[in-house]
PQR file of N, CA, C, O and H, with PARSE charges and radii, in Angstrom:
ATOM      1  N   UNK A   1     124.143 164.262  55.561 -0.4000 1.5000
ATOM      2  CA  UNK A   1     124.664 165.600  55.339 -0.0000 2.0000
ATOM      3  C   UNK A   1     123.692 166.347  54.419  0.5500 1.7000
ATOM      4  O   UNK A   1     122.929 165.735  53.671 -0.5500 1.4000
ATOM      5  N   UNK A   2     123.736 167.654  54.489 -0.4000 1.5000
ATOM      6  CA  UNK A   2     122.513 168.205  53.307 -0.0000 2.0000
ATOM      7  C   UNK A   2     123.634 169.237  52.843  0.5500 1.7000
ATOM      8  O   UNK A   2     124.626 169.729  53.382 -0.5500 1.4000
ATOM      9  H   UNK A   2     124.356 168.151  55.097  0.4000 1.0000
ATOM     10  N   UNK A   3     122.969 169.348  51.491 -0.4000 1.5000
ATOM     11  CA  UNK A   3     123.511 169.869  50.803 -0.0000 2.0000
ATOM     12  C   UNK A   3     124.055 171.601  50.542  0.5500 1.7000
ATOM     13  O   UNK A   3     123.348 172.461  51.069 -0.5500 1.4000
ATOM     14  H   UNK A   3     122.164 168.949  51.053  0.4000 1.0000
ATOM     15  N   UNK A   4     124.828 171.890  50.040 -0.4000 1.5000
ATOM     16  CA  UNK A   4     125.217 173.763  50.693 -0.0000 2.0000
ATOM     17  C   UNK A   4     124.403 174.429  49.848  0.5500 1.7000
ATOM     18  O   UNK A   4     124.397 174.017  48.688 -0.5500 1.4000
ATOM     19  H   UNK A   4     125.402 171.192  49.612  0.4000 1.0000
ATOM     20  N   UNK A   5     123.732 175.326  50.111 -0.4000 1.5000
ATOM     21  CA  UNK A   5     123.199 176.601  49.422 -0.0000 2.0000
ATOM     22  C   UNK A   5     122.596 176.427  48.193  0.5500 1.7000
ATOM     23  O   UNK A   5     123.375 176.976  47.415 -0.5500 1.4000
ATOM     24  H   UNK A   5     123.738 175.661  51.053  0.4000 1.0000
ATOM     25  N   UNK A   6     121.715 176.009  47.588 -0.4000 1.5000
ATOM     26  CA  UNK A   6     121.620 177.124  45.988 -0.0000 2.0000
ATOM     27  C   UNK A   6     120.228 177.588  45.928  0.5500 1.7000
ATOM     28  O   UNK A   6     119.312 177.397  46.729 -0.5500 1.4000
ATOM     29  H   UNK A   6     121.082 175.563  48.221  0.4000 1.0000
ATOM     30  N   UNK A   7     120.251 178.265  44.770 -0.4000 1.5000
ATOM     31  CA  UNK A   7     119.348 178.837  44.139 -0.0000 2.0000
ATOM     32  C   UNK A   7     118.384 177.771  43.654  0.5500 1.7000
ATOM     33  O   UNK A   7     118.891 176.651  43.730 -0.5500 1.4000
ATOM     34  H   UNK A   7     120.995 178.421  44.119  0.4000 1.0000
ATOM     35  N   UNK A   8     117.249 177.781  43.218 -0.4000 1.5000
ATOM     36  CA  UNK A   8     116.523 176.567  42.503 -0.0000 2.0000
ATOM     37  C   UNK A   8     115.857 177.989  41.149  0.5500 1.7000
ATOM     38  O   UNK A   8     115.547 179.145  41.438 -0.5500 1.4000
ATOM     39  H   UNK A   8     116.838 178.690  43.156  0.4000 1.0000
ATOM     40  N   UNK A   9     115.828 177.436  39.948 -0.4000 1.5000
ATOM     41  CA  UNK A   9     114.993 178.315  39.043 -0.0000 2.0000
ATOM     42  C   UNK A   9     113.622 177.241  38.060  0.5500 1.7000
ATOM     43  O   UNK A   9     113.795 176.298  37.288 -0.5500 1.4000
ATOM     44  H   UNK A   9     116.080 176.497  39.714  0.4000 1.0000
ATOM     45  N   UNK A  10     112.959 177.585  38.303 -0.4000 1.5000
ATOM     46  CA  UNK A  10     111.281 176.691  37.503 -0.0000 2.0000
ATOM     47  C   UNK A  10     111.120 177.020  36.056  0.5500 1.7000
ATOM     48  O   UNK A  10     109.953 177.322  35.804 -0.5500 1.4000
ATOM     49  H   UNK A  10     112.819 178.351  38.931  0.4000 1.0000
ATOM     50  N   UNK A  11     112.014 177.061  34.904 -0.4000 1.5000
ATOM     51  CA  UNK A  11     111.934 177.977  33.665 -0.0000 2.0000
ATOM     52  C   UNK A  11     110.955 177.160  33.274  0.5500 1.7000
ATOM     53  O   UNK A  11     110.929 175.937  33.409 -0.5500 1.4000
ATOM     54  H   UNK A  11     112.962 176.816  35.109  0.4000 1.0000
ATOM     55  N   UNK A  12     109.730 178.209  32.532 -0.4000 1.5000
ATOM     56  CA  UNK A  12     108.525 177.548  32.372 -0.0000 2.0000
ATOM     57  C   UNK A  12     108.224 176.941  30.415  0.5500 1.7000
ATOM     58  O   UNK A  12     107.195 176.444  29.956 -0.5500 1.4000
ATOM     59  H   UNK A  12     109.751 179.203  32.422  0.4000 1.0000
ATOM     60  N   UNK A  13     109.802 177.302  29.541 -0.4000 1.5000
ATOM     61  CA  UNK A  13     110.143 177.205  28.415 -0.0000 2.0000
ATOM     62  C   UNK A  13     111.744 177.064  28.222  0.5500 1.7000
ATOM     63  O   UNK A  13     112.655 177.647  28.810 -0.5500 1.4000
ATOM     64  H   UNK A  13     110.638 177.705  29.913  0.4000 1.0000
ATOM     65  N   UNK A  14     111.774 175.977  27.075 -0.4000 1.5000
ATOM     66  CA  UNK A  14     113.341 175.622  27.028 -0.0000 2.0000
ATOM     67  C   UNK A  14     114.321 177.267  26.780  0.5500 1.7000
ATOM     68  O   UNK A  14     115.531 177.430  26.937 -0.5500 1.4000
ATOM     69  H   UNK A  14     111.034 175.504  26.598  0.4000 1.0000
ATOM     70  N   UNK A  15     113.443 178.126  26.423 -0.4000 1.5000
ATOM     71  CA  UNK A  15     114.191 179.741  26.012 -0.0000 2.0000
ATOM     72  C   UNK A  15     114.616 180.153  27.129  0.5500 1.7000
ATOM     73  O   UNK A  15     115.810 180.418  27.270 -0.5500 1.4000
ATOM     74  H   UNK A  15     112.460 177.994  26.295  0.4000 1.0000
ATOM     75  N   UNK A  16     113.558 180.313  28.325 -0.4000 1.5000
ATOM     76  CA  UNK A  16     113.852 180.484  29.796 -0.0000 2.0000
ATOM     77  C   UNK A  16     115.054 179.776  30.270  0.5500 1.7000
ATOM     78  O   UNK A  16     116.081 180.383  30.574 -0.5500 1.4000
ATOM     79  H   UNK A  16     112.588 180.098  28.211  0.4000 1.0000
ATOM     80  N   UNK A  17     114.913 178.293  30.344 -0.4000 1.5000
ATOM     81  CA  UNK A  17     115.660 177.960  30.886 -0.0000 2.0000
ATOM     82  C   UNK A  17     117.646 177.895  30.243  0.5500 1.7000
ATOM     83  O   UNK A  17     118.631 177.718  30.959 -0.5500 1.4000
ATOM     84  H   UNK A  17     114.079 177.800  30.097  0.4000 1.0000
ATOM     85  N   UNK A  18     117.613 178.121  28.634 -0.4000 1.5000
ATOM     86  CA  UNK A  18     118.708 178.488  28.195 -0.0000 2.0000
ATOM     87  C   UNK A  18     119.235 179.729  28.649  0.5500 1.7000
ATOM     88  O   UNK A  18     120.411 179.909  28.966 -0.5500 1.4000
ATOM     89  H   UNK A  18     116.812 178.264  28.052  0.4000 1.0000
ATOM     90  N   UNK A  19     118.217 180.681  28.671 -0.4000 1.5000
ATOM     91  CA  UNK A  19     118.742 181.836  29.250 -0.0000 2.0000
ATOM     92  C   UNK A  19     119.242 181.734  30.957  0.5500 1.7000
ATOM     93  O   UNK A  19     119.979 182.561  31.494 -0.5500 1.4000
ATOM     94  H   UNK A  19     117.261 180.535  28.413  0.4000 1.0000
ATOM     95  N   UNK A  20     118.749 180.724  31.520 -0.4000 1.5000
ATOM     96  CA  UNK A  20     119.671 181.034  32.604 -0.0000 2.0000
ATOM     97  C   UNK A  20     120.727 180.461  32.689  0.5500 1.7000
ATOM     98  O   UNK A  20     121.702 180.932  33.275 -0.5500 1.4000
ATOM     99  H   UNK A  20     118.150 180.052  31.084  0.4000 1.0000
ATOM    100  N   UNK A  21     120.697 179.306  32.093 -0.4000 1.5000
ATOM    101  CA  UNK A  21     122.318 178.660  31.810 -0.0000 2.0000
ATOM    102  C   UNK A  21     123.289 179.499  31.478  0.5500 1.7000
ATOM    103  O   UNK A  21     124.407 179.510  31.994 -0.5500 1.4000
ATOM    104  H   UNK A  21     119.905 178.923  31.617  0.4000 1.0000
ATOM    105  N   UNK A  22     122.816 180.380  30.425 -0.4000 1.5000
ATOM    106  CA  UNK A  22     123.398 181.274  30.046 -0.0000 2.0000
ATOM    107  C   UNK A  22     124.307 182.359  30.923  0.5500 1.7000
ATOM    108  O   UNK A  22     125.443 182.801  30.751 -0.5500 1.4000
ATOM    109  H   UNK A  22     121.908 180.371  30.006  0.4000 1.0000
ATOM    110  N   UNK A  23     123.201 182.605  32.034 -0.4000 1.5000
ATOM    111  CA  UNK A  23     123.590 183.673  32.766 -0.0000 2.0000
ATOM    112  C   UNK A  23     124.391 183.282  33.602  0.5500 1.7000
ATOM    113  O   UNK A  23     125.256 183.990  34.116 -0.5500 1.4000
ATOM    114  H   UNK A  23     122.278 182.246  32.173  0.4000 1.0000
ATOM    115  N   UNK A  24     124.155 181.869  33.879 -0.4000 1.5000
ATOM    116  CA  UNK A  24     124.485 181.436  35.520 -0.0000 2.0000
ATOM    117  C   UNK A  24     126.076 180.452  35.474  0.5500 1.7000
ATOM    118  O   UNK A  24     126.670 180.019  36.461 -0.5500 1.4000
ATOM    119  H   UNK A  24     123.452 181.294  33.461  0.4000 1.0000
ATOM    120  N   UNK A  25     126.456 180.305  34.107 -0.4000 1.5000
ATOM    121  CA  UNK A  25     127.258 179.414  33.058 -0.0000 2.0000
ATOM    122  C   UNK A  25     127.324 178.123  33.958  0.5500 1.7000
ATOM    123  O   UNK A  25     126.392 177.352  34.186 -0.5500 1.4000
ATOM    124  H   UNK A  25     125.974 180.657  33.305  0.4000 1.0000
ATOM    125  N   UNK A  26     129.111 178.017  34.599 -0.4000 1.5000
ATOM    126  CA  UNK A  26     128.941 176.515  35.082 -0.0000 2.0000
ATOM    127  C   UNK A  26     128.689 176.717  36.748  0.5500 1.7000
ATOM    128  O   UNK A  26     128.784 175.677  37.400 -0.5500 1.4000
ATOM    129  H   UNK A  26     129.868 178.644  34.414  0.4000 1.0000
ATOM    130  N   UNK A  27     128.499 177.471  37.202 -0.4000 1.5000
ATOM    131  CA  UNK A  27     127.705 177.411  38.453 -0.0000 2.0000
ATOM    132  C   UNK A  27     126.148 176.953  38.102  0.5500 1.7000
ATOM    133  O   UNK A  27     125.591 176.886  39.198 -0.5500 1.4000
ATOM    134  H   UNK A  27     128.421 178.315  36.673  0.4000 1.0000
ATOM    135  N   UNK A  28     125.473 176.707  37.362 -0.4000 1.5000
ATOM    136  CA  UNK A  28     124.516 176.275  37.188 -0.0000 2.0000
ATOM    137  C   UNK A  28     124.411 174.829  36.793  0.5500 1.7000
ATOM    138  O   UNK A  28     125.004 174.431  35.790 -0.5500 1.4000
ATOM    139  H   UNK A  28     125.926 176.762  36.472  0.4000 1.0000
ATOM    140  N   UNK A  29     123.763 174.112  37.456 -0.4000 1.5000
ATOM    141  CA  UNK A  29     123.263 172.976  36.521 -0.0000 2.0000
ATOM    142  C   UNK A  29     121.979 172.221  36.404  0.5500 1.7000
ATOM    143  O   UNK A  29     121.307 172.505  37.396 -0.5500 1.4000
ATOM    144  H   UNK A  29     123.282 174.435  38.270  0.4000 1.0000
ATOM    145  N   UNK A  30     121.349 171.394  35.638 -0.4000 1.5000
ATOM    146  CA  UNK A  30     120.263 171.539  35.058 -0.0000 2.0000
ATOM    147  C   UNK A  30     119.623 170.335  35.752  0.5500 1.7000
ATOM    148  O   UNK A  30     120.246 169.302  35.506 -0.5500 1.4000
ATOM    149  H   UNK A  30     121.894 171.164  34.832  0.4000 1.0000
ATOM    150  N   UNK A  31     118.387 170.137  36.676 -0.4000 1.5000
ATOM    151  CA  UNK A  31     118.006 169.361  37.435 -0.0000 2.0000
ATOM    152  C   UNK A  31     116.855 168.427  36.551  0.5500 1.7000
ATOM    153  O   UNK A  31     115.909 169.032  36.046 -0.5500 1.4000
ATOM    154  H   UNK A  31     117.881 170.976  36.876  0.4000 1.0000
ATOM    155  N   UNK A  32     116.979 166.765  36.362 -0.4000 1.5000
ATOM    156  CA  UNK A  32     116.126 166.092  35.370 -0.0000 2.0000
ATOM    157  C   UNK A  32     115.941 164.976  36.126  0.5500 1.7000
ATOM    158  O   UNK A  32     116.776 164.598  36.948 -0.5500 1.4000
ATOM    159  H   UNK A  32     117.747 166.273  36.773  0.4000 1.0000
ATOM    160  N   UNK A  33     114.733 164.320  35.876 -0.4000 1.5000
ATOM    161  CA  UNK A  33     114.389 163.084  36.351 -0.0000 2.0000
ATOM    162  C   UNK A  33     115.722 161.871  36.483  0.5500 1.7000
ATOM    163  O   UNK A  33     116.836 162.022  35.981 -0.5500 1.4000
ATOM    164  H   UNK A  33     114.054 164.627  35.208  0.4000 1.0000
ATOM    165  N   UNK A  34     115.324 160.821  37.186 -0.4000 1.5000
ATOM    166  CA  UNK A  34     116.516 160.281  36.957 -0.0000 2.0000
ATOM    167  C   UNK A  34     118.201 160.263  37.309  0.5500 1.7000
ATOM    168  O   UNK A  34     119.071 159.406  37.468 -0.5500 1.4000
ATOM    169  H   UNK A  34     114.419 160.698  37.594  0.4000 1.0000
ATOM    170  N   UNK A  35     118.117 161.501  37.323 -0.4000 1.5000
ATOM    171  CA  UNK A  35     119.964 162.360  37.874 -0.0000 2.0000
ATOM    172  C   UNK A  35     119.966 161.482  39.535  0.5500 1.7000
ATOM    173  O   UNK A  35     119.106 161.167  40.358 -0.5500 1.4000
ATOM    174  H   UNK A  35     117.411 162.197  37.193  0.4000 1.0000
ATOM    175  N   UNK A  36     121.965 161.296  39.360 -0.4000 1.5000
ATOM    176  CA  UNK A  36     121.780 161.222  40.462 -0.0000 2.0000
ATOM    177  C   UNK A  36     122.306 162.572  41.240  0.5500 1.7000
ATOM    178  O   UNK A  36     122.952 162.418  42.277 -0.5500 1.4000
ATOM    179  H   UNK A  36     122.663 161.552  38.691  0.4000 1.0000
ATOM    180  N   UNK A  37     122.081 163.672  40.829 -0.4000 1.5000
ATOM    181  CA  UNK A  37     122.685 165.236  41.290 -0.0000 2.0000
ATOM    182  C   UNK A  37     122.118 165.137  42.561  0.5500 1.7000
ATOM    183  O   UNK A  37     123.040 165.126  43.378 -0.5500 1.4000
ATOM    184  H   UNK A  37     121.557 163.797  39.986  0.4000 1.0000
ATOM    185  N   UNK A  38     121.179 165.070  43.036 -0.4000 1.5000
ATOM    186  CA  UNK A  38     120.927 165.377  44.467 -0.0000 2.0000
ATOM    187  C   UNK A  38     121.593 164.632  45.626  0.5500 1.7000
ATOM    188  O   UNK A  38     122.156 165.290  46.501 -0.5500 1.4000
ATOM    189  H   UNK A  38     120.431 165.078  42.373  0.4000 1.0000
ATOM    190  N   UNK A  39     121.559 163.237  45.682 -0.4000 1.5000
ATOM    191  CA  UNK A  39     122.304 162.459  46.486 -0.0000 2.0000
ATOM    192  C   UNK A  39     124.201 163.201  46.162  0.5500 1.7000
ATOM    193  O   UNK A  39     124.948 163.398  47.120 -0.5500 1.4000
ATOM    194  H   UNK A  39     121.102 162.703  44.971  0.4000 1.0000
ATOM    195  N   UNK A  40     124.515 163.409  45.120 -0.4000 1.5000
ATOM    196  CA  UNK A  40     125.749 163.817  45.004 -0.0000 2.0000
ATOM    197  C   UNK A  40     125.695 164.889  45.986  0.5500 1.7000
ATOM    198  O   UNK A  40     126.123 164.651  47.116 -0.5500 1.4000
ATOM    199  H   UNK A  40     123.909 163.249  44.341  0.4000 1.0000
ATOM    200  N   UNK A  41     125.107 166.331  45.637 -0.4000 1.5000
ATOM    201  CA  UNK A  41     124.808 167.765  46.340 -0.0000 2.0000
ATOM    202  C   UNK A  41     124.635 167.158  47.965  0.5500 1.7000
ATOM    203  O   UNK A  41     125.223 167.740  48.877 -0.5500 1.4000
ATOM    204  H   UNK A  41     124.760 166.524  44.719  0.4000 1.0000
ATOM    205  N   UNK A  42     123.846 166.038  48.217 -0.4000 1.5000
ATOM    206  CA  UNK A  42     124.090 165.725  49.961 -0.0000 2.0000
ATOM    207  C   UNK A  42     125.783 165.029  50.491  0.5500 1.7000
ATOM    208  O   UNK A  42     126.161 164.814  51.643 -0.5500 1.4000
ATOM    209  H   UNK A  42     123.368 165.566  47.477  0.4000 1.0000
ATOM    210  N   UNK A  43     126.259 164.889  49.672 -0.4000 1.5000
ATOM    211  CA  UNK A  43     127.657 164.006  49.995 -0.0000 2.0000
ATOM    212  C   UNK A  43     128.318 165.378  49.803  0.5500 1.7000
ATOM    213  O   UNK A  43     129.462 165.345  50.257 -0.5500 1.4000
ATOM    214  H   UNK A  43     125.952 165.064  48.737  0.4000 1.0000
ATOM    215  N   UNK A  44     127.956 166.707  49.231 -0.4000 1.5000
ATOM    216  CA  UNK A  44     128.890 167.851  48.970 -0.0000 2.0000
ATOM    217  C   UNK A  44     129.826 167.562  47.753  0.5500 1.7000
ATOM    218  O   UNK A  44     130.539 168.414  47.222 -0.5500 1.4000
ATOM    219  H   UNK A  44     127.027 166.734  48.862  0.4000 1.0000
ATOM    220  N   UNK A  45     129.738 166.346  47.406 -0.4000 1.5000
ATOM    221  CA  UNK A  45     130.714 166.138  45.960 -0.0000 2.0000
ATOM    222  C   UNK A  45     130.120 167.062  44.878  0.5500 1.7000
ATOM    223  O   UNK A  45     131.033 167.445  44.148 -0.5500 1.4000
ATOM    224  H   UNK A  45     129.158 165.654  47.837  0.4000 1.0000
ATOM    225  N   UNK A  46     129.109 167.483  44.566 -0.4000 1.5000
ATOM    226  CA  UNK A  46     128.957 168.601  43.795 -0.0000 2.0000
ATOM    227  C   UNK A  46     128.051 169.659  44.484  0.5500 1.7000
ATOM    228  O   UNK A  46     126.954 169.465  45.006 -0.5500 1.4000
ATOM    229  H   UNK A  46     128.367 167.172  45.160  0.4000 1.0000
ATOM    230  N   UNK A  47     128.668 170.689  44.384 -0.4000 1.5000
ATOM    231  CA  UNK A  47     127.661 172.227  45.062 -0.0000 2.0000
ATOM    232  C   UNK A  47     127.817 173.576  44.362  0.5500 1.7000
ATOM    233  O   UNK A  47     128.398 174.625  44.641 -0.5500 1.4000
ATOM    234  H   UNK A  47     129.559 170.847  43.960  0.4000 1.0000
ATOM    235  N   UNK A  48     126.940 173.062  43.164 -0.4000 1.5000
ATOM    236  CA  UNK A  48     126.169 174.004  42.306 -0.0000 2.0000
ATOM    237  C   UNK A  48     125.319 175.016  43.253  0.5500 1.7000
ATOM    238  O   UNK A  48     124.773 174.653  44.295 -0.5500 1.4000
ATOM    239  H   UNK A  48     126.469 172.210  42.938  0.4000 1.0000
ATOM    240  N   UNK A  49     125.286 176.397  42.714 -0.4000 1.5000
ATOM    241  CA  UNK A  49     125.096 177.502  43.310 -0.0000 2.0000
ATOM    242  C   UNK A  49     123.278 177.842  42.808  0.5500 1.7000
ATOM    243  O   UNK A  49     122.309 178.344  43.376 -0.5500 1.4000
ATOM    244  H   UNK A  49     125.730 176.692  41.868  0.4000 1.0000
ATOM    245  N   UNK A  50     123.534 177.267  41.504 -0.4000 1.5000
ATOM    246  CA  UNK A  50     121.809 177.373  41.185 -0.0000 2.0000
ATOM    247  C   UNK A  50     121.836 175.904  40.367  0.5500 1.7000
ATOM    248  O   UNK A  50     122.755 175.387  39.733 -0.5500 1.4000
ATOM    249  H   UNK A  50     124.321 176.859  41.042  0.4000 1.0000
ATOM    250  N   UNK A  51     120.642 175.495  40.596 -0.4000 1.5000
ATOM    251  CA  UNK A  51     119.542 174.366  40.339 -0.0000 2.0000
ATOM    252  C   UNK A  51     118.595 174.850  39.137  0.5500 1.7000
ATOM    253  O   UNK A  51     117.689 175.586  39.527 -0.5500 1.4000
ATOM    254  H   UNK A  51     119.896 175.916  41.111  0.4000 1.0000
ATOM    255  N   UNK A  52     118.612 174.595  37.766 -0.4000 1.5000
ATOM    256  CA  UNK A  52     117.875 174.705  36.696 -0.0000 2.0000
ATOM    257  C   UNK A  52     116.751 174.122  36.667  0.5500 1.7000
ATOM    258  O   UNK A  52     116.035 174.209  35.669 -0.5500 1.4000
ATOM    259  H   UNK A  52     119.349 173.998  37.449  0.4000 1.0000
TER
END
């Protein structure tokens, strides 16, 4: 299955990227080595709208 829709954002400083958390609150969440967020986002168990 692949995963629904989002946004992806590249913040090139932790200021950047607070500020979009900021903007984007919990529709956002923050993509890090390690996570298992992506395999989740293909099962649809989580579908975050933007990708930090």
């Amino acid at each position: 299955m692949k995963p629904a829709p989002f946004e992806y954002f590249a913040p090139t400083s932790v200021v950047e990227a607070v500020s979009l958390l900021d903007r984007y609150g919990y529709d956002a969440k923050v993509l890090a080595g390690g996570q298992s967020l992506i395999p989740t986002m293909n099962f649809r168990l989580a579908q975050p709208s933007v990708l930090v």
